[in-house]
C-alpha positions as CSV (number, residue, x, y, z in Angstrom):
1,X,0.0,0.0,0.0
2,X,1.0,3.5,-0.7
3,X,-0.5,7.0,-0.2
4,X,-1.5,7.8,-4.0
5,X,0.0,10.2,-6.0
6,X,-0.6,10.5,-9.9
7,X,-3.3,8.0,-10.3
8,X,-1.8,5.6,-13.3
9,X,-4.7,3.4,-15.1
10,X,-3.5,1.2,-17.8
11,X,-5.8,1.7,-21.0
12,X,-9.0,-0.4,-21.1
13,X,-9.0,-2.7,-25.0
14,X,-11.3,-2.7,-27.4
15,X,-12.8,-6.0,-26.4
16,X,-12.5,-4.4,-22.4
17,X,-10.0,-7.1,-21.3
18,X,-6.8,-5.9,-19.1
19,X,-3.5,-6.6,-18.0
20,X,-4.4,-7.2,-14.7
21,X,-1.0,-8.1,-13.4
22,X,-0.1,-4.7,-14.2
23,X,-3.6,-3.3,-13.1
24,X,-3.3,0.1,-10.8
25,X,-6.6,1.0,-9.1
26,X,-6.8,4.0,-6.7
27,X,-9.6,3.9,-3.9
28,X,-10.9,6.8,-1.2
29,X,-12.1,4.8,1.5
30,X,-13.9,7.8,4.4
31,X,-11.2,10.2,2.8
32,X,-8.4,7.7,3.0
33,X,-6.5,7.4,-0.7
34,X,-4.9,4.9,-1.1
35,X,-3.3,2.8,-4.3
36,X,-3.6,-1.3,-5.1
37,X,-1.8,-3.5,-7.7
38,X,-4.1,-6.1,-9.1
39,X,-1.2,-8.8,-8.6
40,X,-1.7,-9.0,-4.8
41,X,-5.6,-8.3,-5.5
42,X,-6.3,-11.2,-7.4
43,X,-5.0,-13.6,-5.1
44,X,-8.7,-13.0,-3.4
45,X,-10.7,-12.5,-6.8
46,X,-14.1,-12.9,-4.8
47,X,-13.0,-9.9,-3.1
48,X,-14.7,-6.5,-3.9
49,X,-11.9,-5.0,-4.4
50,X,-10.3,-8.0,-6.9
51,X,-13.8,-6.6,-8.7
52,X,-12.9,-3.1,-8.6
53,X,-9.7,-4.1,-11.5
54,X,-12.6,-5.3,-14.2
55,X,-15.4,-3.5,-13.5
56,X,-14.8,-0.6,-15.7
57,X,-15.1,-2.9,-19.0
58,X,-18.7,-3.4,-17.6
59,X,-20.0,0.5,-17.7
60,X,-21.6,2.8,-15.2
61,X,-24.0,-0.1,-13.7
62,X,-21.2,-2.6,-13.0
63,X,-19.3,0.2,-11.5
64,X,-21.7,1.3,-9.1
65,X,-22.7,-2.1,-8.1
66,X,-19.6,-2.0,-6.4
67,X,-18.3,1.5,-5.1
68,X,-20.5,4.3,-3.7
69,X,-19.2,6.7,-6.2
70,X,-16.7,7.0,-9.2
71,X,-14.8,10.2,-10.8
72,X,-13.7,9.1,-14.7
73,X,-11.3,12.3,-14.5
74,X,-9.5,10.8,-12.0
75,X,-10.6,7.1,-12.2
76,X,-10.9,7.2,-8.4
77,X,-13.3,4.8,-6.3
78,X,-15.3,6.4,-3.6
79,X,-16.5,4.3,-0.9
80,X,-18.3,5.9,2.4
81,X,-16.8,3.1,4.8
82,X,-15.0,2.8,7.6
83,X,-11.2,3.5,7.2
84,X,-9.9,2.1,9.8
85,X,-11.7,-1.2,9.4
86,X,-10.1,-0.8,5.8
87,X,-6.6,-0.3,7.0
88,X,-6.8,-3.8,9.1
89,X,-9.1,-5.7,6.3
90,X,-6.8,-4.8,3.3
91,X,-4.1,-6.9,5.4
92,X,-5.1,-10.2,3.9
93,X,-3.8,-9.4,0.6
94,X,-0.4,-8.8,2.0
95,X,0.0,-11.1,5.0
96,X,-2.4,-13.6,4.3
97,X,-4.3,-12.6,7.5
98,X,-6.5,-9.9,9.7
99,X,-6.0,-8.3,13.0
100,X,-8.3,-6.2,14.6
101,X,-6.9,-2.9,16.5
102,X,-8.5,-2.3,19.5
103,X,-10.9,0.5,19.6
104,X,-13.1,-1.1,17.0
105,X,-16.5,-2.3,17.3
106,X,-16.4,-6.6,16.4
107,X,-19.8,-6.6,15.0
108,X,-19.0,-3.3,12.8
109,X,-15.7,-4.8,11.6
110,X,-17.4,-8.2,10.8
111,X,-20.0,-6.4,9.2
112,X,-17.1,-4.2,6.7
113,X,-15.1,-7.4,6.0
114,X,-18.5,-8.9,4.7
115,X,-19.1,-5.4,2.6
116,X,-15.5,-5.9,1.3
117,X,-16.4,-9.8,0.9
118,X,-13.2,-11.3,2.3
119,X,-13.7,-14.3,4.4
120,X,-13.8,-14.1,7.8
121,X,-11.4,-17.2,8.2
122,X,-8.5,-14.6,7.6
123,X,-9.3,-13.3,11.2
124,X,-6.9,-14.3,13.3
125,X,-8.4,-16.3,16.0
126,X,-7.3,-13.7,19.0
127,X,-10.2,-11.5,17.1
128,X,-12.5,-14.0,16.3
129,X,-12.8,-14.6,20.6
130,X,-13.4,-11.1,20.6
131,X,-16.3,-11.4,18.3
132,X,-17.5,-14.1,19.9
133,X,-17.5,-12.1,23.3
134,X,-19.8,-9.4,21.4
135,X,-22.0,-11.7,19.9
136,X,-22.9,-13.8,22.6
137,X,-23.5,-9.9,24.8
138,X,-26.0,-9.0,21.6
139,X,-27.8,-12.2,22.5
140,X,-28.0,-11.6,25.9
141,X,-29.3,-8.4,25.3
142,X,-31.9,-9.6,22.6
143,X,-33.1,-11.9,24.7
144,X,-33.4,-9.8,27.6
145,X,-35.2,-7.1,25.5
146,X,-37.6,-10.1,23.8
147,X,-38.6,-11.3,27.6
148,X,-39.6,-6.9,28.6
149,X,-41.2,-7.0,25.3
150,X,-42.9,-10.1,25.5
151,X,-44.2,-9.2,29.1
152,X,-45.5,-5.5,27.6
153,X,-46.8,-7.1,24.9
154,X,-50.6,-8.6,25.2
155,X,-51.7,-10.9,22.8
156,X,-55.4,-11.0,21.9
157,X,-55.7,-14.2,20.6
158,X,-54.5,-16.5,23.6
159,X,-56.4,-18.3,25.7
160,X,-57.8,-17.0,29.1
161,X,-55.6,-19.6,31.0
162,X,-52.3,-18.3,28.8
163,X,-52.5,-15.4,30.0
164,X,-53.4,-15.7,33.6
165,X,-50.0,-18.6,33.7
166,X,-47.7,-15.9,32.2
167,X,-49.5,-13.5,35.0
168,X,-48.9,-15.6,37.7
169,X,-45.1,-16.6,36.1
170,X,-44.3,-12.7,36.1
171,X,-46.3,-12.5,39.7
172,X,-43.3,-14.8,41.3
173,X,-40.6,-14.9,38.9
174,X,-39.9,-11.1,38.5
175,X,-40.2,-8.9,41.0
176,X,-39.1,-5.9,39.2
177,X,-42.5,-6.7,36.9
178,X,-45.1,-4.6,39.6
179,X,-45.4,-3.6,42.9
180,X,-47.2,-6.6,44.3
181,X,-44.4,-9.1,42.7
182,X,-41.4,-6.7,44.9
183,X,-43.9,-7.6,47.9
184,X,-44.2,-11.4,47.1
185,X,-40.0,-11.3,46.5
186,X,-39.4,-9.8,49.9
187,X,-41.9,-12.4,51.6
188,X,-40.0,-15.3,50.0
189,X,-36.9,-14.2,51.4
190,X,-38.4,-13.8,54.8
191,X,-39.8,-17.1,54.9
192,X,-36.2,-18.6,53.5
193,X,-34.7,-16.4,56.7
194,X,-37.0,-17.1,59.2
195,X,-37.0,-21.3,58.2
196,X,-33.3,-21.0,58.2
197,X,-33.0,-19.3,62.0
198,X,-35.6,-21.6,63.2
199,X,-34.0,-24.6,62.2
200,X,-30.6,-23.7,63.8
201,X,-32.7,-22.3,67.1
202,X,-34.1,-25.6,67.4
203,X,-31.1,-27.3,68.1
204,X,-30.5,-24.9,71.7
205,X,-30.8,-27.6,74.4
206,X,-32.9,-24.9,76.5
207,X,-35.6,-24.5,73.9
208,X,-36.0,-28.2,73.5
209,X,-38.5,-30.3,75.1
210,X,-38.5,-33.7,76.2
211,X,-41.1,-36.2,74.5
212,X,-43.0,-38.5,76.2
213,X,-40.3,-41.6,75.6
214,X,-37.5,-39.3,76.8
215,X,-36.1,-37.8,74.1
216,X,-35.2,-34.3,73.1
217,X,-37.2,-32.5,70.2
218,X,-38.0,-29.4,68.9
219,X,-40.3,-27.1,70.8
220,X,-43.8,-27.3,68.9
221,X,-44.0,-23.3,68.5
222,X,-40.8,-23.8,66.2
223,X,-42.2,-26.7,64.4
224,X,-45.2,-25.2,63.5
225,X,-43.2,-21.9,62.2
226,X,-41.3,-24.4,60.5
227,X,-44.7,-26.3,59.0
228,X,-45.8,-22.7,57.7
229,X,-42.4,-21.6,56.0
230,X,-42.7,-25.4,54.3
231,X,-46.3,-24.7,53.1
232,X,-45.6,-21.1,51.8
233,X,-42.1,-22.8,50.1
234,X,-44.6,-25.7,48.4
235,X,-47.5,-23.1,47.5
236,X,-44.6,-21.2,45.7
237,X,-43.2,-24.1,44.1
238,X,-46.0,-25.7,43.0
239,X,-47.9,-22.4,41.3
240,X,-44.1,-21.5,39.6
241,X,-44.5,-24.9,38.2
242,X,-47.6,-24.9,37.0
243,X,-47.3,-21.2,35.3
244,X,-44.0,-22.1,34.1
245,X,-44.1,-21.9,29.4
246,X,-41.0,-24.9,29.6
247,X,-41.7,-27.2,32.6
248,X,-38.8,-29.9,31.4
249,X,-36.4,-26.9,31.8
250,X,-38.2,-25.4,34.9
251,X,-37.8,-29.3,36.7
252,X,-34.2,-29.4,35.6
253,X,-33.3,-26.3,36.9
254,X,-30.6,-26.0,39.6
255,X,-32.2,-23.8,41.4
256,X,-35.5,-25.6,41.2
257,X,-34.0,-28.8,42.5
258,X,-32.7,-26.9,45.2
259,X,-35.5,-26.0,46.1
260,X,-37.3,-29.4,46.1
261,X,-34.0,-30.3,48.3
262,X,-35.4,-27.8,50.4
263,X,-38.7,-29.0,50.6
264,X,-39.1,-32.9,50.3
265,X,-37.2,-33.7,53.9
266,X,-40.2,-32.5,55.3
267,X,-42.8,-34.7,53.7
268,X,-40.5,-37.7,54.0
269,X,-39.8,-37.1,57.9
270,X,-43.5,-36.4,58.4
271,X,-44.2,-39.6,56.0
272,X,-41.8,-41.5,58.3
273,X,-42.8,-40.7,61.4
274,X,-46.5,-41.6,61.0
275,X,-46.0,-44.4,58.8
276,X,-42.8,-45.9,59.3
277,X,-42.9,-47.1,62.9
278,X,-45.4,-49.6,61.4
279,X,-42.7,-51.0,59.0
280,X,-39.6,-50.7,60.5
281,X,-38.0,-50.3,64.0
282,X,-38.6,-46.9,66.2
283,X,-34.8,-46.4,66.6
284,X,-34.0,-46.6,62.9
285,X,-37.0,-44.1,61.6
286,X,-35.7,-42.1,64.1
287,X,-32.6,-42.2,62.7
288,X,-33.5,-41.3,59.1
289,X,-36.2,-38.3,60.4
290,X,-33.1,-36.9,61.9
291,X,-30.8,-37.4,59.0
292,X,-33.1,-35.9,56.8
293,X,-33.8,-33.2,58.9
294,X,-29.8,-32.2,58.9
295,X,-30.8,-31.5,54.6
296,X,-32.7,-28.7,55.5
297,X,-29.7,-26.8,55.4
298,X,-30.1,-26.8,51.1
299,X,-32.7,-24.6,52.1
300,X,-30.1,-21.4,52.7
301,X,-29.3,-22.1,49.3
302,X,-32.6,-20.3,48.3
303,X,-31.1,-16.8,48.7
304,X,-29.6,-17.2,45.3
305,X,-32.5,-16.7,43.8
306,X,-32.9,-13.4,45.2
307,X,-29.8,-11.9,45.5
308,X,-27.5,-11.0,42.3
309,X,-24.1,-11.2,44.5
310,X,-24.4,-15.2,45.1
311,X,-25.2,-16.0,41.8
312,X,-22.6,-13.5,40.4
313,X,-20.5,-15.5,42.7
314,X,-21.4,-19.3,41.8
315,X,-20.6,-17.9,37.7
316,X,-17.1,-16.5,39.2
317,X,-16.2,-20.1,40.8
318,X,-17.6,-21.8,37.6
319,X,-15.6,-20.4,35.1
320,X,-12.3,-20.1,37.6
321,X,-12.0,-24.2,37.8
322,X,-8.6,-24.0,35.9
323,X,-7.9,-21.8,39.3
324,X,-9.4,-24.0,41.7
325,X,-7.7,-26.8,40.1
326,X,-3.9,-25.1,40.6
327,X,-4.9,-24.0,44.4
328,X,-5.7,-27.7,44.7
329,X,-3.0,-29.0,43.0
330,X,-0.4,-26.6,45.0
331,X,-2.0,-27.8,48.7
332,X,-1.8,-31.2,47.7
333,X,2.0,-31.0,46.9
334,X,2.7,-29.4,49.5
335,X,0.7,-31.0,52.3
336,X,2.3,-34.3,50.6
337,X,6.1,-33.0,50.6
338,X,5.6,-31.1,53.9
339,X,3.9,-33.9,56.4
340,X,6.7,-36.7,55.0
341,X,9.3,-34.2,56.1
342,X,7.4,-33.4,59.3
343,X,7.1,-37.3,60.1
344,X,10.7,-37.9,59.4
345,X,12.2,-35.2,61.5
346,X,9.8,-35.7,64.6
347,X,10.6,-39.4,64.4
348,X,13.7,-38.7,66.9
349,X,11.9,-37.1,69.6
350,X,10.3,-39.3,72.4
351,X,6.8,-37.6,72.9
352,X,6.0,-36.9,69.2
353,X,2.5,-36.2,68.5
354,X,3.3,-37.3,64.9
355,X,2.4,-41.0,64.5
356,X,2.5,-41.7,60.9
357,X,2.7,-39.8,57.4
358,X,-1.2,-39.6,56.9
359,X,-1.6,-38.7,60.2
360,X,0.7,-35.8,59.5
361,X,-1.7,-35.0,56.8
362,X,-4.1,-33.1,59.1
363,X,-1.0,-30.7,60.3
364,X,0.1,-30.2,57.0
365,X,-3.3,-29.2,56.1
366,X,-3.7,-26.7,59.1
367,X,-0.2,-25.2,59.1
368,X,-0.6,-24.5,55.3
369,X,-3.7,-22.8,55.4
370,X,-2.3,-20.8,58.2
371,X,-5.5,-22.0,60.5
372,X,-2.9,-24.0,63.0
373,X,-4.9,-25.6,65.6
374,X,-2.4,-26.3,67.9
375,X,-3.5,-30.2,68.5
376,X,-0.7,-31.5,66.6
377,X,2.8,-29.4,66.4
378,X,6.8,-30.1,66.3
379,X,9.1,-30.0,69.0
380,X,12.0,-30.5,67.4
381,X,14.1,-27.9,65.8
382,X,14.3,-29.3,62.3
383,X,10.4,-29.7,62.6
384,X,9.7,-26.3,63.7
385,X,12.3,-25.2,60.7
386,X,9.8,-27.5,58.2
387,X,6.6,-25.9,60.1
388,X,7.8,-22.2,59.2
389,X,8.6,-23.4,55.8
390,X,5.5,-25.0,54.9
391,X,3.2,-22.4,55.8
392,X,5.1,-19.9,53.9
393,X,4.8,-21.8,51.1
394,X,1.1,-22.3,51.9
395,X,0.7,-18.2,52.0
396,X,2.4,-18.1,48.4
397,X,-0.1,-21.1,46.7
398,X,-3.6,-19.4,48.0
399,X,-2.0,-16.2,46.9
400,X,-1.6,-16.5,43.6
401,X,-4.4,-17.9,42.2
402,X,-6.8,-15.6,43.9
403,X,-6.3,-12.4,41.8
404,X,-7.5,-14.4,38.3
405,X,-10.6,-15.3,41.0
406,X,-11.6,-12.3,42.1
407,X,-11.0,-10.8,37.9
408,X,-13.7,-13.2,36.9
409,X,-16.0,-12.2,39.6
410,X,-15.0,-8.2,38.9
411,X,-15.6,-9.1,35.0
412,X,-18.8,-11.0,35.0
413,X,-20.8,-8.6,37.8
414,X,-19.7,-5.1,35.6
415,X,-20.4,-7.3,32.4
416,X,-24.1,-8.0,34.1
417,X,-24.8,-4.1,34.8
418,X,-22.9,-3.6,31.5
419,X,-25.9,-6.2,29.8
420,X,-29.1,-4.5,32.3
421,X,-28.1,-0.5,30.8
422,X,-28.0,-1.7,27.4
423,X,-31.3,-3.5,27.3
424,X,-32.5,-0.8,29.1
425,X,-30.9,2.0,26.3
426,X,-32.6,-0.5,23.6
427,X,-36.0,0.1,25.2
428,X,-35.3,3.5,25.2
429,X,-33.9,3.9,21.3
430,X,-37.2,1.9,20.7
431,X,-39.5,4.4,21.9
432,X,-37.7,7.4,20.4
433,X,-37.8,5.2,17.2
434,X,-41.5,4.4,17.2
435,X,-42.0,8.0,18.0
436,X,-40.3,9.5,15.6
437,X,-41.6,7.3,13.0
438,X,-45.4,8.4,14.0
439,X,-44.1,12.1,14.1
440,X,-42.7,11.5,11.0
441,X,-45.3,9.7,9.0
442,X,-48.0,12.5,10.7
443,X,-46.0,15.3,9.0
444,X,-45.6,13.6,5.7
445,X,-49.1,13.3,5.2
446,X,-49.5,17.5,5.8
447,X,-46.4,17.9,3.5
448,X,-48.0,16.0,0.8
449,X,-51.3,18.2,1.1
450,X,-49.3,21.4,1.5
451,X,-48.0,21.2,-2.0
452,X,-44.8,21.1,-4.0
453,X,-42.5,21.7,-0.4
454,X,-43.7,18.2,0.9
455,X,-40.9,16.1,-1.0
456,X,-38.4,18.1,-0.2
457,X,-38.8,18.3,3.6
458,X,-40.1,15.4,4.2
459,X,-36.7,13.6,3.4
460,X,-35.3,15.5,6.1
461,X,-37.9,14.0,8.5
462,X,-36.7,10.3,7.6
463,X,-35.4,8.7,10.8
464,X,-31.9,7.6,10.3
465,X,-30.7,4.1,11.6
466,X,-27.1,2.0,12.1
467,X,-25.8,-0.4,9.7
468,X,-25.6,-2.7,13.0
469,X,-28.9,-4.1,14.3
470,X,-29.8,-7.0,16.9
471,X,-30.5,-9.5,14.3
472,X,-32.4,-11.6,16.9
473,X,-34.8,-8.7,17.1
474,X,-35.1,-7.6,13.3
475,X,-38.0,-10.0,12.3
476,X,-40.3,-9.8,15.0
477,X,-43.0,-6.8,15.1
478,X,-42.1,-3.4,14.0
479,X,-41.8,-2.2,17.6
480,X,-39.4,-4.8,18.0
481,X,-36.7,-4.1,14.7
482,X,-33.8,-1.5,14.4
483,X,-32.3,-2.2,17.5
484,X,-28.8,0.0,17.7
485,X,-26.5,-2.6,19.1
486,X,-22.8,-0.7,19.0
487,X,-23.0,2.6,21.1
């Protein structure tokens, strides 16, 4: 590439063939002139600008099918694009590949390299992640613009039960929907609190009372708070599941099993304890009541549901395995390495407190993760030496894989405000759309009775739009289309 001077064409025969190899083809890209030599053009000929070199032999109309604009006098090709998307796309016919500078929009830049038809195989695969990143954030916002949409939207033509399920699904499964739902939200998460502190109040020997063969139970005024928070978690459960569009997915949901986790103990203690004295011994139902009782505690998991920062943090931890891995992997070295050490220098003292290697493995575990308990420590010197080595060493392995830990939680929580403003700015761009278009089409029709000035202004009424659109959006109603996704 070079900045053009004298524009040099090579004359066009009569039969409007050309030396192609020898081909010189100036193009103004945004303002941007620059010169190309058809020998490193047609090595892409299904590129637009491999088209550009035999386009004149084919007239006006073959040239405009291509270029925005053409001057004869100075055989220039005018393009209103973007220039630098041009200056990293017209790479390919030089390198044999495309790198994206940063700054530049992934969906516009996919979108030019389509305009100039090269491939997008030639994008280096650093680039292509990037573009995956932005695609996948387009279809998160889509589809959290479809599911506002779909709630606004009323549609005549379902059935009276439709729309009193997808009332009752918005009633419990988003509370930002209406008032009432924020009320219902905030009852949930009482109920989960208060089931939670009963079940851990219970277990006070002081508020326990004594049945009538001796044993210890739960006061009755905490089992019947407990019996209420069960029925309001079923009631819940059971209307969610019923007003649910997908009930395979809404079974198979995590947080849906959780929350029959929560819930079925109950019924199978209670089922148990009326039922299965007949079948089995006293001792062993009482066993299982109490083991299912101890499941209860999957019911604190029910928080997540209401609170962004837990499930924010269960994303972090799932896409930072590679991290939990190497914390693993680093303990388990070192508790190995360190307790064999500890074993074989306390072996020389008479009142050692370490009694074999996998023994040791408990104080390698506490000294490491600088807990030290205190039950289990060396006396000798080279021990001591091997204590303050290993917990050093423990320090340094949680250290370091804790900053990529806490960057995926950081990224994913500002990439989920990053996703709420942006669905919220399409709504927005919508309305200004729809309004302008009604403003628009309003005026046009007193224009067109007020005579020869209607054509004239009225094109300077036409609502303009990006090249770049949510694609998921673009075929649904026309209050759903010309969503501006790069802003």
């Amino acid at each position: 590439i070079k900045m053009a001077g004298d524009s040099r064409f090579p004359d066009v025969d009569t039969d409007g063939s050309e030396k192609n190899e020898e081909t010189e083809i100036v193009v103004n890209v945004g303002g941007v002139r620059q010169v190309f030599y058809g020998d490193s053009l047609n090595q892409y000929p299904e590129t637009r600008l491999a088209e550009l070199i035999n386009c004149l032999s084919g007239g006006y109309d073959s040239i405009f099918s291509l270029c925005d604009d053409y001057d004869p006098g100075k055989r220039e090709f005018y393009f209103d694009r973007d220039p630098d998307a041009f200056k990293c796309i017209i790479d390919v016919y030089y390198f044999g590949e495309i790198h994206m500078k940063k700054g530049i929009c992934p969906i516009c830049f996919k979108n030019e390299m389509e305009f100039w038809k090269v491939d997008l195989k030639f994008l280096d695969d650093c680039c292509k992640t990037h573009l995956s990143e932005k695609k996948e954030e387009l279809e998160e916002i889509a589809r959290r613009v479809q599911l506002i949409l779909d709630d606004l939207g009323v549609d005549a033509s379902e059935s009276r039960w439709k729309r009193c399920q997808k009332c009752i699904w918005k009633f419990l499964e988003k509370p930002e929907s209406s008032y009432p739902a924020r009320v219902i939200a905030v009852l949930s998460f009482l109920f989960i609190l208060i089931s939670s502190v009963v079940m851990c109040v219970g277990t006070i020997p002081d508020l326990q009372v004594v049945d009538m063969e001796g044993n210890r139970v739960e006061h009755p005024t905490l089992d019947n708070i407990e019996t209420a928070c069960i029925g309001w978690f079923t009631m819940e459960y059971v209307l969610r599941l019923i007003s649910s569009p997908n009930k395979l997915h809404f079974v198979l949901s995590f947080m849906n099993i959780v929350d029959v986790l929560a819930i079925l103990p109950f019924y199978v203690s209670l089922t148990l304890t009326h039922l299965g004295a007949k079948l089995m011994e006293l001792s062993n139902v009482q066993q299982a009541v109490q083991a299912l009782r101890i499941m209860r505690i999957a019911r604190i998991f029910k928080l997540a549901r209401h609170s962004s920062g837990l499930q924010t943090l269960t994303y972090a931890l799932k896409r930072s395995f590679k991290e939990l891995g190497l914390l693993l992997m680093y303990l388990a070295v070192g508790i190995f390495v360190f307790s064999a050490l500890g074993y074989t220098m306390e072996q020389s003292h008479p009142e050692t407190l370490f009694k074999s290697i996998p023994q040791s493995f408990w104080w390698a575990i506490i000294t490491m993760t600088t807990v030290g308990y205190g039950d289990i420590y060396p006396k000798t010197t080279l021990g001591k030496l091997n204590a303050a080595i290993s917990f050093l060493c423990g320090v340094i392995a949680i250290a370091l894989p804790i900053h990529p830990i806490i960057n995926n939680f950081v990224r994913y929580y500002n990439k989920q405000r990053v996703l709420e403003t942006a669905a919220k700015h399409e709504l927005e761009l919508m309305e200004l759309n729809s309004a302008e278009g009604k403003a628009t089409s309003s005026k046009s029709e007193d224009l067109v009775r007020g005579g020869e000035e209607g054509p004239c202004q009225s094109s300077r009424l036409k609502v303009s739009h990006s090249d770049t659109f949510i694609h998921l959006l673009s075929e649904e109603k026309h209050y759903r289309t010309r969503l501006q996704s790069c802003k």
